[in-house]
C-alpha positions in Angstrom: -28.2 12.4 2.3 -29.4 9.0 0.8 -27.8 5.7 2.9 -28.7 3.7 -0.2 -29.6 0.2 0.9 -29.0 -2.3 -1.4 -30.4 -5.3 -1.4 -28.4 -8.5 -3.1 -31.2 -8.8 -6.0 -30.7 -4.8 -6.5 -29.6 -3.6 -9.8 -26.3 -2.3 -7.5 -25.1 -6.1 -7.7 -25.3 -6.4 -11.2 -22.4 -4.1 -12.2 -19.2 -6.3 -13.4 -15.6 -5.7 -11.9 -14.2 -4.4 -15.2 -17.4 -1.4 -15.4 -16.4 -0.4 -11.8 -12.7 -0.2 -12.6 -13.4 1.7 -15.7 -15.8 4.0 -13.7 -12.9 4.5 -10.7 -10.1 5.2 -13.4 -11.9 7.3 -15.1 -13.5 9.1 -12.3 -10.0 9.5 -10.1 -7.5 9.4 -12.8 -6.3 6.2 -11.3 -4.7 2.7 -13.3 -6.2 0.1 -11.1 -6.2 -3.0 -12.8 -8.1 -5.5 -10.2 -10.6 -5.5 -7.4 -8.3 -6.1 -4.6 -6.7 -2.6 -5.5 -9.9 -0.8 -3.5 -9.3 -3.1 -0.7 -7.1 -0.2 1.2 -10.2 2.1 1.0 -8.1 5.2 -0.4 -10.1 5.5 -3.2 -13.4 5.6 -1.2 -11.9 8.3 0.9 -11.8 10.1 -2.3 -14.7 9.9 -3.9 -16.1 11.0 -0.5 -13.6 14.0 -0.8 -16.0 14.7 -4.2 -19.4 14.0 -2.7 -18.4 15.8 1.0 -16.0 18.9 0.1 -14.5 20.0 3.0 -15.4 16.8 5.1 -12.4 14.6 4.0 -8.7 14.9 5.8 -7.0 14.1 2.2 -3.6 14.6 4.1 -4.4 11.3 6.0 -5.6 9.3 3.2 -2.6 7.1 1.9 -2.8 5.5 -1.4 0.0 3.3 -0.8 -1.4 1.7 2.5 0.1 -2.4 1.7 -0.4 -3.6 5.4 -3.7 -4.3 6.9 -2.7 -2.0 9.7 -2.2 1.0 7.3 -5.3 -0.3 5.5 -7.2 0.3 8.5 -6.4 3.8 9.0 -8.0 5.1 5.5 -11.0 3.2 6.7 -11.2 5.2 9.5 -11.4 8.4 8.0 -13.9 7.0 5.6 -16.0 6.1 9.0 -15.5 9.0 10.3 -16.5 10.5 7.4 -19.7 8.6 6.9 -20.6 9.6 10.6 -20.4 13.3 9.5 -22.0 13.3 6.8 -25.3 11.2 8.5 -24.4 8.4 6.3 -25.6 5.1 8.0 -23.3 2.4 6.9 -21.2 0.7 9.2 -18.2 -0.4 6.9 -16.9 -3.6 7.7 -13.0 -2.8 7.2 -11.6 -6.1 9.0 -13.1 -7.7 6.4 -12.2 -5.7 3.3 -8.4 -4.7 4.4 -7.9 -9.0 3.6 -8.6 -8.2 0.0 -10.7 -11.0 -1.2 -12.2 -9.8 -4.1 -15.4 -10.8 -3.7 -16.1 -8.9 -0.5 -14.0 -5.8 -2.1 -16.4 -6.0 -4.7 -19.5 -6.4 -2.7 -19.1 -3.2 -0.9 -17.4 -1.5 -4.2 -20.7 -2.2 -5.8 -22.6 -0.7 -2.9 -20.4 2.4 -3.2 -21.2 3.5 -6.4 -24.8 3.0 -6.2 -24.4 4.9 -3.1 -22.1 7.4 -5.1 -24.2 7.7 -8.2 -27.6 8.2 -5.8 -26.1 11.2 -4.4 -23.3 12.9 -6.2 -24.7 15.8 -8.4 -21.7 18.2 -9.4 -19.8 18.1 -12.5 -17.1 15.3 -12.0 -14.9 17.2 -14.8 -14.5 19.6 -12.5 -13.0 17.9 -10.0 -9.2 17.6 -9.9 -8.5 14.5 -8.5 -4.7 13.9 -8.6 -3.9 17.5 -7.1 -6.6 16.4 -4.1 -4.1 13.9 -3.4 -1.0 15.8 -4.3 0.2 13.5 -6.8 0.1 10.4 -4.8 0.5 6.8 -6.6 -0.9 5.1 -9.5 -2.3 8.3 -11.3 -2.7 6.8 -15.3 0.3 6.1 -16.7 1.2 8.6 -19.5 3.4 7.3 -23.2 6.2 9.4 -23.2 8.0 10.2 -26.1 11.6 8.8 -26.9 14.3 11.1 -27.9 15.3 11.8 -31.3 17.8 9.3 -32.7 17.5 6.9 -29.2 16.8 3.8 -31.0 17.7 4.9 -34.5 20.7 2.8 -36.3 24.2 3.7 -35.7 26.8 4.6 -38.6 29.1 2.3 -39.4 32.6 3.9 -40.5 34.0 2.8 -43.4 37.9 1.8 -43.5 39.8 4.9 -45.2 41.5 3.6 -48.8 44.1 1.5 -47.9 42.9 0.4 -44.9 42.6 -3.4 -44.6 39.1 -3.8 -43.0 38.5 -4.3 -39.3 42.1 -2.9 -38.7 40.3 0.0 -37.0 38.1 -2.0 -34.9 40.7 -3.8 -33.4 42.9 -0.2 -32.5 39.8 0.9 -31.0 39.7 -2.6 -28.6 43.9 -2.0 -27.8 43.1 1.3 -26.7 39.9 0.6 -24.1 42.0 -2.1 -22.7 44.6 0.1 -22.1 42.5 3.1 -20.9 42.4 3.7 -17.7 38.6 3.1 -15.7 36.1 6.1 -15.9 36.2 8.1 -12.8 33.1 9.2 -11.2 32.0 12.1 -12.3 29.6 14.9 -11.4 26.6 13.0 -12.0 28.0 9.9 -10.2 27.0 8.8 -6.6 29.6 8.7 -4.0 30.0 6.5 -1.2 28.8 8.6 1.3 25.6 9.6 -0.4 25.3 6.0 -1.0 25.8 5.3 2.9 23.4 8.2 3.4 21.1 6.2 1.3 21.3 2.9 2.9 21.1 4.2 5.8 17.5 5.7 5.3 16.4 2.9 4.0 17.2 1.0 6.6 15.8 3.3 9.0 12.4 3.2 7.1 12.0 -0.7 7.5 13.2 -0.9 11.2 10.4 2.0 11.9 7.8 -0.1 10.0 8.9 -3.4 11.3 8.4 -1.6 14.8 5.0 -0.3 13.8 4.2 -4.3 12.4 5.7 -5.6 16.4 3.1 -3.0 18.0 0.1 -3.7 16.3 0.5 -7.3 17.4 1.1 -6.2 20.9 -2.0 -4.1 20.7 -3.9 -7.4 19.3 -2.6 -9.7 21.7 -3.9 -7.3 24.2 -7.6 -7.1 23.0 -7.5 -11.0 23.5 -6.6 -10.9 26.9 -8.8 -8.1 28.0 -11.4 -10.7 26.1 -10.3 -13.6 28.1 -9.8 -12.3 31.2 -13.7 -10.8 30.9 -14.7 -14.5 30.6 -12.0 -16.2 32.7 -14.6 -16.9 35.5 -16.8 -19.0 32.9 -16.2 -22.8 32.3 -14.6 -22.1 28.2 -11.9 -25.7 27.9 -11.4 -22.7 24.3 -10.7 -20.5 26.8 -8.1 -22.0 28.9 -6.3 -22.6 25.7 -6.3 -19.3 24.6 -4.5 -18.0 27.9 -2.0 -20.9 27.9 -0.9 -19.6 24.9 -0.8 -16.1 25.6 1.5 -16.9 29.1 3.2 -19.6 27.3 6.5 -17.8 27.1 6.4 -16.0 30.4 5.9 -19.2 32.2 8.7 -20.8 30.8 11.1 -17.4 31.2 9.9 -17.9 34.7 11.3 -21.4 34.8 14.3 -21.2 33.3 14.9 -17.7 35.9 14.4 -20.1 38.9 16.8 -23.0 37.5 19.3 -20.2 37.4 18.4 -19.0 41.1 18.5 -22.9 41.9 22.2 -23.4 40.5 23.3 -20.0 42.2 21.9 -21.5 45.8 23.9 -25.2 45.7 26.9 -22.9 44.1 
């Protein structure tokens, strides 16, 4: 397996954004229509799924990853991939889960000279959208509208007799009069509506949970980094850790005010 090292004055560097996007769609079935659309690494995953078969975990690979935290994850099958496959890149996915496009399309345009120096099997024959069982932004297909949808309507014509507009205006009486449609089969109730809601809501309170614990886990890494170098004269430092203890300190306070006022009490 090739690691492909591509220098910035290689011919890898030369290909525009709108040649690699055509490539990608073509190649995946996908509809991206900018650079910062690879910055989730779901698409790398798959076209590793076409040049490794049988190496990729498709089943983690989300195509909908919006959060950096999600983002991450694809990377690290693509890693993890990479490492099976004796593939020696080191893919910088803190940098390329920000989505600026020109470091997405840096390491886009090291892909597919990577991709294109080792890939040898007929790409027809590869179904990408069942690989990924359907998930987002497969092309976009016209579909047809039914017969007669935006056709012109008939006007009816006043019977003989008939001063014009006399009908028109019976038709008005009688929808003021009518009574409100009821719901019918087709019709959501309340309670599936509730039941709806209530999903929804249960989907954002588990992902604002996941959002709170990532931040935990990142304010941890900096104190396990400060604490390694909390013997060392760093004024940075020092900051750093005031901030981190800012709030305990001052729930510490304002627990021994409240001990204070209980003593005199």
């Amino acid at each position: 397996m090739q690691g492909v090292s591509a220098g910035l004055h290689s011919g890898a560097f030369y290909v525009s954004r709108s040649e690699l996007l055509g490539w990608l769609n073509e190649t995946l079935d996908l509809s991206y229509q900018k650079i910062e659309e690879v910055s989730n690494g779901a698409a790398f995953c798959q076209l590793c799924d076409m040049l490794f078969p049988g190496t990729v975990p498709m089943s983690k690979v989300n195509f909908s990853a919006k959060y950096e935290y999600d983002k991450l994850k694809n990377y690290k099958v693509l890693q993890s991939v990479f490492e099976k496959n004796n593939v020696p890149k080191v893919v910088d996915a803190h940098k390329l889960v920000k989505g600026k496009p020109m470091d997405n399309l840096e390491f886009f345009q090291w892909f597919k000279h990577f991709f294109d120096a080792n890939y040898a099997a007929n790409a027809d024959e590869y179904k990408a959208l069942a690989r990924r069982k359907g998930q987002a932004n497969a092309k976009a297909r016209s579909s047809s509208r039914a017969p007669g949808a935006s056709g012109s309507r008939s006007r009816s014509r006043p019977r003989p007799g008939q001063a014009p507009g006399s009908s028109a205006r019976r038709s008005a009486t009688r929808n003021e009069n009518a009574p409100p449609p009821s719901t019918g089969a087709k019709g959501i109730s309340a309670a599936a509506m509730k039941a709806k809601i209530d999903e929804v809501k249960a989907a954002l309170e588990a992902k604002h949970a996941a959002e709170i614990e990532a931040l935990k886990e990142q304010l941890r890494d900096i104190e396990i980094l400060a604490e390694a170098h909390e013997d060392e004269d760093i004024p940075f430092l020092k900051q750093v850790q005031d901030l981190l203890y800012k709030s305990d300190d001052s729930d510490d306070e304002g627990a021994d005010d409240v001990e204070d006022e209980a003593v005199e009490a």
